[in-house]
VOMI-367504 format. One line per 4 residues: number of its first residue (from 1); their letters; for each residue x, y, z of C-alpha. Coordinates in pm, 1 decimal, padded with zeros to 6 digits, always signed. Each point is the difference from the previous one (the first is absolute). Layout:
N
NUM> A> X,Y,Z | ...
// end
This chain:
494
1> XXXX> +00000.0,+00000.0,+00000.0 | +00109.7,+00342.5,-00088.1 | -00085.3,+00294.7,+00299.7 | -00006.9,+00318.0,-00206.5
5> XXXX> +00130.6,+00352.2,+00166.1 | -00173.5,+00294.9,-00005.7 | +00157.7,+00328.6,+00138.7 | -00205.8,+00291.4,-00083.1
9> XXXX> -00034.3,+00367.5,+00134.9 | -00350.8,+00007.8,+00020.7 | -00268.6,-00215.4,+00118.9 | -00225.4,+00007.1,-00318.3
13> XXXX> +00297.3,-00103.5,-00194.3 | +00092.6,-00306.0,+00202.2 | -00378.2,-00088.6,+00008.5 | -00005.9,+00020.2,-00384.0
17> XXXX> +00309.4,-00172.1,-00018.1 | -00108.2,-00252.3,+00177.9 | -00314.9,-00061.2,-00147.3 | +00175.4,-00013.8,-00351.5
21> XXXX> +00273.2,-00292.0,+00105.1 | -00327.9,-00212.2,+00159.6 | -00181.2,+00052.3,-00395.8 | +00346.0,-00121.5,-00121.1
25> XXXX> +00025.3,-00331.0,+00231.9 | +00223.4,+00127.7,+00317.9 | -00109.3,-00265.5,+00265.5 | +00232.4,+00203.0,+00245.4
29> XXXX> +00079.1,+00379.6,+00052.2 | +00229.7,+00192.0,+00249.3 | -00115.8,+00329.5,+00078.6 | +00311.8,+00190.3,+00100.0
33> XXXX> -00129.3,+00280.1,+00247.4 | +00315.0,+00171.7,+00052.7 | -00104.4,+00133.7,-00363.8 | -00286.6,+00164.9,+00081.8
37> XXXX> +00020.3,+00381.6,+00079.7 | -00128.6,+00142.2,+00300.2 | -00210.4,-00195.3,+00218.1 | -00065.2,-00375.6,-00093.0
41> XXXX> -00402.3,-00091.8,-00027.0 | +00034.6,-00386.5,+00051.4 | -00370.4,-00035.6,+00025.3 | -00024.5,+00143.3,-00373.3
45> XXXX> +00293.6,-00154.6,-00150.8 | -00149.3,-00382.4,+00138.3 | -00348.6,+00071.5,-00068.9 | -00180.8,-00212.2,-00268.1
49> XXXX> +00355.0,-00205.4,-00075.5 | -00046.0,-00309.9,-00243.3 | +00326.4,-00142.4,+00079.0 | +00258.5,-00097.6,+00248.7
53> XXXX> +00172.4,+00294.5,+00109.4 | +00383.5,+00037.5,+00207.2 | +00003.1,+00325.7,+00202.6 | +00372.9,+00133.4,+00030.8
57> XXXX> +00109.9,+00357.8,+00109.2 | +00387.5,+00013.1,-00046.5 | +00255.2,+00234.7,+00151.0 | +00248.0,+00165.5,-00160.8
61> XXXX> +00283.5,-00190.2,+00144.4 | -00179.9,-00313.9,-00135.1 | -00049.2,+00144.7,-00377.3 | -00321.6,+00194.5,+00090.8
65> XXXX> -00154.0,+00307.2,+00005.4 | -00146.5,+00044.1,+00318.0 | +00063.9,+00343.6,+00161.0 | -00210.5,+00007.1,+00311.3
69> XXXX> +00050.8,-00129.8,+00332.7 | +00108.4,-00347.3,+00065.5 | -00340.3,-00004.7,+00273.8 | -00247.4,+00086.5,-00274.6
73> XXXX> +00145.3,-00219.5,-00246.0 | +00003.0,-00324.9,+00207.6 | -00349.8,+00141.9,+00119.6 | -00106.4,-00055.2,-00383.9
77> XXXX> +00114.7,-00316.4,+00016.3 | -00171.0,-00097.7,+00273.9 | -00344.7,+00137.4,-00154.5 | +00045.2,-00172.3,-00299.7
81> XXXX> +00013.4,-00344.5,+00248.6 | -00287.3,+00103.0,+00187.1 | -00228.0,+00090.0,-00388.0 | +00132.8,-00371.1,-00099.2
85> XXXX> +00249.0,+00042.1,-00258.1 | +00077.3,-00318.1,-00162.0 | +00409.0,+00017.1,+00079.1 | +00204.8,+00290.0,+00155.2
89> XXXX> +00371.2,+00064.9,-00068.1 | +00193.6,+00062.4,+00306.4 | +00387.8,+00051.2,+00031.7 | +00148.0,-00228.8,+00242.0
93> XXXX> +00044.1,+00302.8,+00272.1 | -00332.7,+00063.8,+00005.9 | -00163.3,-00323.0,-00015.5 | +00075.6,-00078.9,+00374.0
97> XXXX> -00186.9,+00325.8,+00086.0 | -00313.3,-00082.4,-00204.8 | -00184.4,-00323.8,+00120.0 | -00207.3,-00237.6,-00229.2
101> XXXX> -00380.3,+00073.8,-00026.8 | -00288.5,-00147.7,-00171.9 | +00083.7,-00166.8,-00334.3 | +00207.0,+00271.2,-00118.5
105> XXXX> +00354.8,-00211.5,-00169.9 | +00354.1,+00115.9,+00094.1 | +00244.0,+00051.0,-00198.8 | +00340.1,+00088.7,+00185.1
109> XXXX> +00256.4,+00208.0,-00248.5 | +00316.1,+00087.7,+00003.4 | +00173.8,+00254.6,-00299.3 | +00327.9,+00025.1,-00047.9
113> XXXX> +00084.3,+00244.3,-00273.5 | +00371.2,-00009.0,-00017.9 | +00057.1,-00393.5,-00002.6 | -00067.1,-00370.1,+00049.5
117> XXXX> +00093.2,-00094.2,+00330.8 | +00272.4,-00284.7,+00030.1 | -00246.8,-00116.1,+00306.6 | -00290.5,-00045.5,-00175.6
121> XXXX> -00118.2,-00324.3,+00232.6 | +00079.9,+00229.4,+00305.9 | -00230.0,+00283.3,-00169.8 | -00253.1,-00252.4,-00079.0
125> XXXX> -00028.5,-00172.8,+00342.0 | -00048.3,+00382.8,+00189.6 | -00296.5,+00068.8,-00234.8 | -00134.3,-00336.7,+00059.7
129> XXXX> +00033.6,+00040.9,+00374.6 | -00215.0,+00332.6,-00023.0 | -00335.5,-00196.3,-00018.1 | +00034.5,-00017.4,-00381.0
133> XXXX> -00270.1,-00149.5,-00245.7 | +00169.2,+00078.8,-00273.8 | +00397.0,+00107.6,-00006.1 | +00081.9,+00210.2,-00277.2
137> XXXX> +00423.0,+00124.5,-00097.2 | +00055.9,+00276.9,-00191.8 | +00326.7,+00053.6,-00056.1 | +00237.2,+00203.3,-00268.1
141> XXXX> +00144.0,-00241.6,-00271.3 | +00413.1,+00083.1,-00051.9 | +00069.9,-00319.8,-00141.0 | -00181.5,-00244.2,-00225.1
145> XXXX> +00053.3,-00282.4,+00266.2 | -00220.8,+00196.0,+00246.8 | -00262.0,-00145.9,-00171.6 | +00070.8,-00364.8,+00017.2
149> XXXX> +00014.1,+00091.6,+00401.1 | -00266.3,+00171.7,-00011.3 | -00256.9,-00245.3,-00208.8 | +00193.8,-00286.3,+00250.4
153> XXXX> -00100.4,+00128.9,+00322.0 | -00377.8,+00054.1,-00168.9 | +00020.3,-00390.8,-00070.1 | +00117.3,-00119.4,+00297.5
157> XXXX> -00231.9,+00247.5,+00256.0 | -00202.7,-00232.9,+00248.3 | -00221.1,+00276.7,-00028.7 | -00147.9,+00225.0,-00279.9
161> XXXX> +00262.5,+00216.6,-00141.2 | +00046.7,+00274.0,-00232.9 | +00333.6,+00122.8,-00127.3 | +00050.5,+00304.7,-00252.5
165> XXXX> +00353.3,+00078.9,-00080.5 | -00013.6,+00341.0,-00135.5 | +00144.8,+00194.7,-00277.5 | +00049.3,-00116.5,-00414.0
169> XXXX> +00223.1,-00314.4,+00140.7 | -00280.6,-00066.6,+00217.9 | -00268.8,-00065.0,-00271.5 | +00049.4,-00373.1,-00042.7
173> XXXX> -00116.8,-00033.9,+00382.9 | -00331.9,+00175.1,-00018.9 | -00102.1,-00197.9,-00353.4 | +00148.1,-00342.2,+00164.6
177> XXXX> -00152.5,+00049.3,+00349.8 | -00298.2,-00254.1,-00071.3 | +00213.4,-00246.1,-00094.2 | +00206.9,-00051.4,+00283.7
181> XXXX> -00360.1,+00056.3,+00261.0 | +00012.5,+00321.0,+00030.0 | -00459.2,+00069.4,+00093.3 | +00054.7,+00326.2,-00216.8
185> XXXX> +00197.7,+00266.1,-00172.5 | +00005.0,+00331.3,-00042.3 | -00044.4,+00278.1,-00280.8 | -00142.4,+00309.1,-00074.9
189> XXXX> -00304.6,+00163.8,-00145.2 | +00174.5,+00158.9,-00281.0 | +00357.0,-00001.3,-00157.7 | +00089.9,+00353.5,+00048.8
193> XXXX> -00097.3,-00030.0,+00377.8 | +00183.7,-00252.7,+00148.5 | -00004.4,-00022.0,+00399.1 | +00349.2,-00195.6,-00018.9
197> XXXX> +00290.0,+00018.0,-00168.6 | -00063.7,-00299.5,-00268.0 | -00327.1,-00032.1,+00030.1 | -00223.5,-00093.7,-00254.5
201> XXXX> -00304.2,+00099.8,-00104.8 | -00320.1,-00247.7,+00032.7 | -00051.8,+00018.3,-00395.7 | +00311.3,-00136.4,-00055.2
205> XXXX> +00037.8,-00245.3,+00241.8 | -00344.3,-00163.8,-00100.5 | +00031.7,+00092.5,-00373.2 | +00342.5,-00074.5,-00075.9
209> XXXX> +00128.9,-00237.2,+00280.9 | -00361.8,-00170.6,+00070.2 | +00101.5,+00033.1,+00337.5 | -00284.7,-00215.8,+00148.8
213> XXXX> +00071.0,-00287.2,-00167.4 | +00380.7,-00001.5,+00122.1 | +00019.2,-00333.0,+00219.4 | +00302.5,-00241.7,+00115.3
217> XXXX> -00047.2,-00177.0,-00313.2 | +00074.7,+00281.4,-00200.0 | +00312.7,-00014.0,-00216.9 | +00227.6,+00294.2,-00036.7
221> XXXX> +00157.6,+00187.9,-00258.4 | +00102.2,+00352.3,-00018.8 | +00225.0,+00225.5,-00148.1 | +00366.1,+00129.4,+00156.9
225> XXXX> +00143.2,+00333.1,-00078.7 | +00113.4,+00340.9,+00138.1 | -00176.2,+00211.9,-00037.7 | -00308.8,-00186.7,-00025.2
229> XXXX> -00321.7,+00262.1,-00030.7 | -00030.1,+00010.4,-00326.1 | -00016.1,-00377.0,-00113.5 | -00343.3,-00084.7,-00145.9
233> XXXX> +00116.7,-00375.1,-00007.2 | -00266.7,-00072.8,+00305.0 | -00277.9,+00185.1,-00193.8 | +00038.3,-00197.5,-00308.3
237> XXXX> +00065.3,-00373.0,+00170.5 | -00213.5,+00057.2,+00262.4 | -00261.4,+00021.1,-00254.3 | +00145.1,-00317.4,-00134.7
241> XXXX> -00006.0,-00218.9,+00278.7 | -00377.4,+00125.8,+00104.1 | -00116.3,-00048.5,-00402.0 | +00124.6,-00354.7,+00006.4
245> XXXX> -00148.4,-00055.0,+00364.6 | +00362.8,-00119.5,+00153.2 | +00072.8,+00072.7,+00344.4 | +00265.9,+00165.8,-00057.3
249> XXXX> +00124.2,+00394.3,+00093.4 | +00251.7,+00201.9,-00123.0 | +00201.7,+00247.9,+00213.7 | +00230.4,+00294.9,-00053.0
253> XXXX> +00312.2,-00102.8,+00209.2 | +00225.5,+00357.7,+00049.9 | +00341.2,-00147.8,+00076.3 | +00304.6,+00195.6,-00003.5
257> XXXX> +00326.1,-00085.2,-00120.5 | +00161.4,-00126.1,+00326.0 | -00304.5,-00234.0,+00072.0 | +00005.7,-00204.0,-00294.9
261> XXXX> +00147.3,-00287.4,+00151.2 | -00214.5,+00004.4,+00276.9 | -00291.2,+00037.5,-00170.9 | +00029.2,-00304.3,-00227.8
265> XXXX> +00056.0,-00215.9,+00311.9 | -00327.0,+00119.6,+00153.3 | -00196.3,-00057.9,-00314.7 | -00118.1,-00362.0,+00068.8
269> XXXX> -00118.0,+00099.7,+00389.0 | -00170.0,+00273.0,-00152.9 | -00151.4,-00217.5,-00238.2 | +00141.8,+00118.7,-00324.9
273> XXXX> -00027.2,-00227.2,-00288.4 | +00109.7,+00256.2,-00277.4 | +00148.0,+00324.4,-00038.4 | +00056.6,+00293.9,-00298.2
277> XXXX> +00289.9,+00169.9,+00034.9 | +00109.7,+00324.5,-00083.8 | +00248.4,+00277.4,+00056.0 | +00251.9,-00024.6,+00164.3
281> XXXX> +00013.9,-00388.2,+00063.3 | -00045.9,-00134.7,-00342.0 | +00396.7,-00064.0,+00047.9 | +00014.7,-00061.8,+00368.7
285> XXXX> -00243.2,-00277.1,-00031.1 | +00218.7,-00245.5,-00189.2 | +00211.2,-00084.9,+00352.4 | -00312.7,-00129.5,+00084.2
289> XXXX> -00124.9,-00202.1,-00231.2 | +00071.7,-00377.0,-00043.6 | -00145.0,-00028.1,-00367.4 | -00005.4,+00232.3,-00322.2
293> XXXX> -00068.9,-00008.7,-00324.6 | +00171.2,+00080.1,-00278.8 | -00137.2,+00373.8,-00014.8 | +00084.3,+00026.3,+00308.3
297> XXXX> +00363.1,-00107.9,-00085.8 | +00060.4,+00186.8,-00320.3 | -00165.0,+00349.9,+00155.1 | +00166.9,+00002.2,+00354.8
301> XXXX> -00337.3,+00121.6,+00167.8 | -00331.6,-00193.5,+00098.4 | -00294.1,+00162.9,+00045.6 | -00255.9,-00299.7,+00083.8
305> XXXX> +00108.3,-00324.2,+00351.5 | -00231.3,-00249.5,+00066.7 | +00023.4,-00221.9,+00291.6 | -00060.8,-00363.2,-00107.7
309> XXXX> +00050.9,-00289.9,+00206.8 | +00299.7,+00176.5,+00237.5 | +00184.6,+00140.4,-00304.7 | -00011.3,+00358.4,-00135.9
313> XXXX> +00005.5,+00011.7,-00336.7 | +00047.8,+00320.7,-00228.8 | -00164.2,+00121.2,-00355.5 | +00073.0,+00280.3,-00193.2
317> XXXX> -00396.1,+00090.1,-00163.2 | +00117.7,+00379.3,-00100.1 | +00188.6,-00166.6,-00271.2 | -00232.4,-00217.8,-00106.4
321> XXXX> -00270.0,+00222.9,-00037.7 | +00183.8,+00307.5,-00147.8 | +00128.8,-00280.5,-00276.6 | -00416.7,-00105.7,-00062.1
325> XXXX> -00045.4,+00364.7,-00053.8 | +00271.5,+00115.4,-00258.7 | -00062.1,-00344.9,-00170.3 | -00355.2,+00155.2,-00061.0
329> XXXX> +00128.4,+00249.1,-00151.3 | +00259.1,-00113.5,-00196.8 | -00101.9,-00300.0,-00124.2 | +00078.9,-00029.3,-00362.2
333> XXXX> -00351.0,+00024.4,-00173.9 | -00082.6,+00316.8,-00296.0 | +00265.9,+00264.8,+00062.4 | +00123.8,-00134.3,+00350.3
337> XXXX> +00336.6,-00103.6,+00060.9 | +00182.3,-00210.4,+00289.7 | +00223.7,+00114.9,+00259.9 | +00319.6,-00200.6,-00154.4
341> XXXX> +00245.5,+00258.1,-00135.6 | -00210.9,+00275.4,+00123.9 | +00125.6,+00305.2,+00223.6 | -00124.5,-00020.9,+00319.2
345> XXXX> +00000.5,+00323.4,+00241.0 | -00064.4,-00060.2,+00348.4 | +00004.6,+00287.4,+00218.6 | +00088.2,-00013.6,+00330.9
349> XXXX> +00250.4,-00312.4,+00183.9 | -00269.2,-00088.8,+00309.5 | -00159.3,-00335.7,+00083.5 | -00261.2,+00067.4,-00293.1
353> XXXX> +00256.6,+00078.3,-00213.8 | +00218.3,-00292.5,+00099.4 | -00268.8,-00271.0,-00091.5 | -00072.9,+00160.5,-00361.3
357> XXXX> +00337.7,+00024.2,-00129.8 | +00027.1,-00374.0,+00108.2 | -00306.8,-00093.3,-00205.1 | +00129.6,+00230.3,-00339.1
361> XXXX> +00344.1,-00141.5,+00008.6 | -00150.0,-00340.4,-00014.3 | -00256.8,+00133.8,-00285.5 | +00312.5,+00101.5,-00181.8
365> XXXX> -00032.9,+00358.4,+00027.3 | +00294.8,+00267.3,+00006.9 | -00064.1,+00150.7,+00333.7 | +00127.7,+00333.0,+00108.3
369> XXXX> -00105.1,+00182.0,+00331.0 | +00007.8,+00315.3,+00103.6 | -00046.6,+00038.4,+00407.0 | +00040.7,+00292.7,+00168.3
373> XXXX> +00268.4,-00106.2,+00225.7 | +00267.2,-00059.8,-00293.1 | +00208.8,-00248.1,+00248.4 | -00344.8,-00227.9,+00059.2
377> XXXX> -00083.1,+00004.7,-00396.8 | +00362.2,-00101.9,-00024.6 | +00007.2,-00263.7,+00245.6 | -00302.8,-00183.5,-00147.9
381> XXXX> +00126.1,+00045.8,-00346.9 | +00283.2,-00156.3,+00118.7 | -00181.6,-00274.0,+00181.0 | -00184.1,-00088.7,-00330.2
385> XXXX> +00286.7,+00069.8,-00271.2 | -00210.7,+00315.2,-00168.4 | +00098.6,+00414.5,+00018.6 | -00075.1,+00212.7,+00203.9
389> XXXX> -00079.6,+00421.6,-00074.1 | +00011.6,+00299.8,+00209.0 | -00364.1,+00099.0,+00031.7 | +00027.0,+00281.4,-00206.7
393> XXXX> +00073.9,-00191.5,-00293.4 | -00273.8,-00198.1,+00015.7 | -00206.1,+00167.4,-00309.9 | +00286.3,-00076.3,-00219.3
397> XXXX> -00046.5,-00310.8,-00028.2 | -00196.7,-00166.9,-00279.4 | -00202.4,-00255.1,+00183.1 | -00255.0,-00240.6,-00126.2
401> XXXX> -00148.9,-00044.4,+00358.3 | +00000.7,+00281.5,+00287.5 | -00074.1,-00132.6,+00354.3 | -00000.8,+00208.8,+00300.8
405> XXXX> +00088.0,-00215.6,+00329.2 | +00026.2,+00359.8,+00192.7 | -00291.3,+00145.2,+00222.3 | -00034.4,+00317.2,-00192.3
409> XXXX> -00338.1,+00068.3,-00064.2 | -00119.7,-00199.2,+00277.5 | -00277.8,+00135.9,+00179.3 | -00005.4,+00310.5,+00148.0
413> XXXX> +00259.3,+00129.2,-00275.3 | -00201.7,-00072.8,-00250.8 | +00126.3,+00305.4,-00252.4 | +00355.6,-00150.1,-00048.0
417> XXXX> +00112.7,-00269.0,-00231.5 | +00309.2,-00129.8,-00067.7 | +00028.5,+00031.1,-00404.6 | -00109.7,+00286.9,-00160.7
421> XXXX> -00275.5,-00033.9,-00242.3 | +00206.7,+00137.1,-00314.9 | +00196.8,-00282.0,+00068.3 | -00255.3,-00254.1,-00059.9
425> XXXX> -00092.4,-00148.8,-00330.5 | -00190.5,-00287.8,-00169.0 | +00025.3,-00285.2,+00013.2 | +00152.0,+00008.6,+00302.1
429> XXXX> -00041.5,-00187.8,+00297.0 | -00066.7,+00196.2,+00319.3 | -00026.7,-00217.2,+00329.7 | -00095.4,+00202.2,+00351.0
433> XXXX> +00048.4,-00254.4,+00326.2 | -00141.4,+00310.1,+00161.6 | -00377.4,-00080.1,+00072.9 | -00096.1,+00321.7,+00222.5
437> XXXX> -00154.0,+00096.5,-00211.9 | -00040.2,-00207.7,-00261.5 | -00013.4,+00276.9,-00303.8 | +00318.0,+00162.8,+00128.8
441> XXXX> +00152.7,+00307.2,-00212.7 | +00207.2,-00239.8,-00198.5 | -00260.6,-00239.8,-00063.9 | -00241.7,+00298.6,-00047.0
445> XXXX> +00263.4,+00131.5,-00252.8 | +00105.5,-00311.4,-00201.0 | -00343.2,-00049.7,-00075.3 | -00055.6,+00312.5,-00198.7
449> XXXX> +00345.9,-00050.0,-00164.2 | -00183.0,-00390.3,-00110.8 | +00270.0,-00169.9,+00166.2 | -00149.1,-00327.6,+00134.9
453> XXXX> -00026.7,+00001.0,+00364.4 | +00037.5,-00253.4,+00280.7 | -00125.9,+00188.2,+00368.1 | +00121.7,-00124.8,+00331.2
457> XXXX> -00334.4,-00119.1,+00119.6 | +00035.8,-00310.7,-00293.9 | +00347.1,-00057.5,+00143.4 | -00107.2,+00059.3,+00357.2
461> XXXX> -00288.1,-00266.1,-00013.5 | +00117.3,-00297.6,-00194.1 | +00302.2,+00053.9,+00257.2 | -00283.1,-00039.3,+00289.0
465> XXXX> -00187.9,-00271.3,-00188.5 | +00331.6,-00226.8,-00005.4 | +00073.4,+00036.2,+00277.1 | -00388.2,-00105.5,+00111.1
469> XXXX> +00084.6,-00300.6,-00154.5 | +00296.4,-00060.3,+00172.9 | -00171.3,+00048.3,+00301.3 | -00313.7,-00234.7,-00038.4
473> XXXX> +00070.6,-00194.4,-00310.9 | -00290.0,+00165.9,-00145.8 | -00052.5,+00188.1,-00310.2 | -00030.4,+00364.3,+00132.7
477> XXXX> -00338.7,+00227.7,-00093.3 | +00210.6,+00226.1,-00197.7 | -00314.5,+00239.0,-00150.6 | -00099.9,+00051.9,+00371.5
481> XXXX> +00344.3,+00088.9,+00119.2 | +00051.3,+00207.4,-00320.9 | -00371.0,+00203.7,+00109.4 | +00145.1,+00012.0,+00352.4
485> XXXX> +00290.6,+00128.8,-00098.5 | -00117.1,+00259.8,-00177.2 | -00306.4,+00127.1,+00233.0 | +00312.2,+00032.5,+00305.8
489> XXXX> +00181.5,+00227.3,-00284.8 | -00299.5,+00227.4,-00026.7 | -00173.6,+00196.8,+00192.2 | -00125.4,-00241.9,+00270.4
493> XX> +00099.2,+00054.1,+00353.6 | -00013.7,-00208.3,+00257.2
// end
């Protein structure tokens, strides 16, 4: 179950808010008083509620906003026991001065906004020990593996327990929390009003990550990067998994450089069957695996592990499906010509970049790249026996097939590109891995020049659709991730 937060300055507005998430499905709701401005009506706010509702009223030391006097505050509390609240949140201090009553739930808290307490058992026991019903931990995710300790000490609670880690490295804990026993989580009315740092919103915890039907069966896949915020990989597989009925969620994982290790020795307590990975570990990852495949071999990088019967294997599906696209569009039929012989320009000498000069060399194709950092270009030209250019040079060259594997033009600087349209001709090839937006300037541009054009979003979901398959063995619902795709890069927000 998912308890919604609502923080608003006004009664009317928490009443409306709250009226909306019950219309929308919210089973549970936590009406955080310390929003409300001036005096707190308790009788209004719980009159005529259709669904379970958590009282809280949260100092500032404990992430609050609470600015009156500790008396009145724990005198709210108090009331909202006697009116017959469903649950009440009470820090562990203040639990031993308010005593049980009625029906009324508790839930003993704790919030530590700085860290993840090495004595998390010791933490744990206290709050039990304060006449708890429910125990809930939220604590400041540093580290990756505070989640793993976190989600652990859920598991292995005698009692009901909650525990959050917060922050962007503490998403994976608040989507996984029903898996590992956890009676609810947590998230937020709306996405631009989070009560948390990393919290979700209830839209996209029900709509994306189908929260609610999260149990210990459910297998685990995610995505590892750093940053991580603006992967759409969970939107589009997500959808996947729920289309086909599998129980089965993917997660955005943010792990940092330094963690890597650590994380991939986690991944089978934390249930992880498969992972996508991005920048930077599409290297790093290799230590780590005990099987790859010959992509994987020729290209350096992996961007796709699956965990199959104690080994982790490693795939390479950026090659693959950048190689499906430009065969599209080169295949020899009327006027079309193969990549064999062909110039090849490839701008930029990252991870994208990598995997596509791999798959032209091995079409035949005369590659040349131009990266911005001359010594990267030079090292990867090196590393696949082509030339290298200073990025300046990079419109004299008289290339067959242009394809940027930079971010320029990625969403929000949408107005750059990184060829100039008078440079552009037919029947050239023009292939954008950048896919948001999809119509980028340079796709925008080679267009009206009659170039043929392959966009990042074909790249980006036959990419995703492999590595479906890897994951399940299944053919993937490619038109539904490619509609997914596609609705995330426009104007939707969650």
């Amino acid at each position: 179950m998912i308890c919604v937060c609502i923080g608003r300055g006004r009664h009317r507005h928490m009443i409306a808010e709250h009226r909306h998430l019950v219309e929308q499905g919210a089973r549970l709701i936590e009406l955080r008083l310390d929003y409300i401005n001036g005096e707190v009506n308790l009788k209004r706010l719980l009159a005529d509620r259709s669904s379970k509702s958590v009282i809280s009223c949260r100092r500032q030391k404990d992430g609050g906003k609470w600015r009156g006097s500790e008396e009145n505050r724990q005198m709210l509390l108090r009331t909202a026991i006697a009116e017959g609240i469903d649950y009440v949140d009470l820090e562990e201090d203040v639990a031993t001065k308010i005593s049980r009553f009625g029906s009324t739930k508790r839930i003993v808290s704790l919030h530590d906004f700085d860290k993840t307490p090495e004595d998390l058992q010791q933490v744990h026991a206290r709050l039990v020990d304060a006449d708890a019903d429910i125990v809930k931990v939220c604590t400041m995710a540093n580290d990756p593996h505070d989640n793993l300790r976190m989600l652990r000490l859920v598991k292995e609670s005698p009692i009901p327990t909650i525990g959050i880690c917060m922050g962007e490295i503490g998403i994976p804990s608040r989507i996984l929390a029903g898996k590992f026993g956890a009676p609810f989580t947590y998230s937020t009315f709306h996405h631009e009003r989070a009560l948390a740092p990393g919290q979700l919103s209830y839209k996209e915890m029900g709509d994306v990550y189908h929260y609610d039907r999260i149990n210990a069966d459910t297998k685990v896949y995610g995505v590892i990067a750093d940053p991580i915020g603006h992967s759409l990989s969970p939107i589009i597989h997500n959808a996947a998994f729920h289309h086909m009925g599998t129980n089965k969620v993917y997660v955005p994982f943010r792990v940092p450089r330094g963690n890597l290790e650590e994380f991939v020795g986690d991944a089978i307590e934390l249930g992880i069957c498969g992972l996508s990975v991005t920048i930077p570990h599409k290297e790093a990852i290799l230590r780590f695996l005990d099987k790859i495949d010959g992509a994987v071999r020729g290209i350096g990088a992996a961007n796709t592990v699956v965990f199959q019967d104690g080994k982790t294997l490693g795939y390479n599906t950026d090659f693959r499906a950048a190689m499906t696209c430009l065969d599209r569009m080169t295949e020899t039929r009327s006027n079309d010509v193969p990549l064999k012989g062909k110039t090849a320009l490839v701008l930029g000498a990252g991870g994208v970049a990598k995997a596509l000069v791999f798959g032209l060399k091995r079409r035949g194709a005369n590659v040349v790249i131009a990266g911005r950092t001359l010594e990267r270009a030079e090292a990867l030209a090196k590393y696949f026996d082509c030339r290298a250019i200073d990025w300046s040079l990079r419109h004299s060259v008289k290339a067959t097939v242009v394809v940027n594997g930079t971010p320029v033009g990625m969403h929000p600087n949408v107005d750059v590109t990184p060829f100039d349209k008078q440079h552009l001709r037919p029947p050239m090839v023009v292939f954008d891995t950048v896919y948001n937006p999809e119509t980028t300037l340079l796709v925008k541009e080679a267009r009206q020049q009659l170039c043929k054009v392959v966009t990042g979003v074909e790249m980006f979901v036959r990419q995703a659709a492999q590595q479906y398959q890897l994951f399940t063995g299944d053919k993937a619902p490619m038109e539904l991730m490619r509609d997914e795709l596609k609705r995330a890069t426009g104007a939707v927000k969650w």
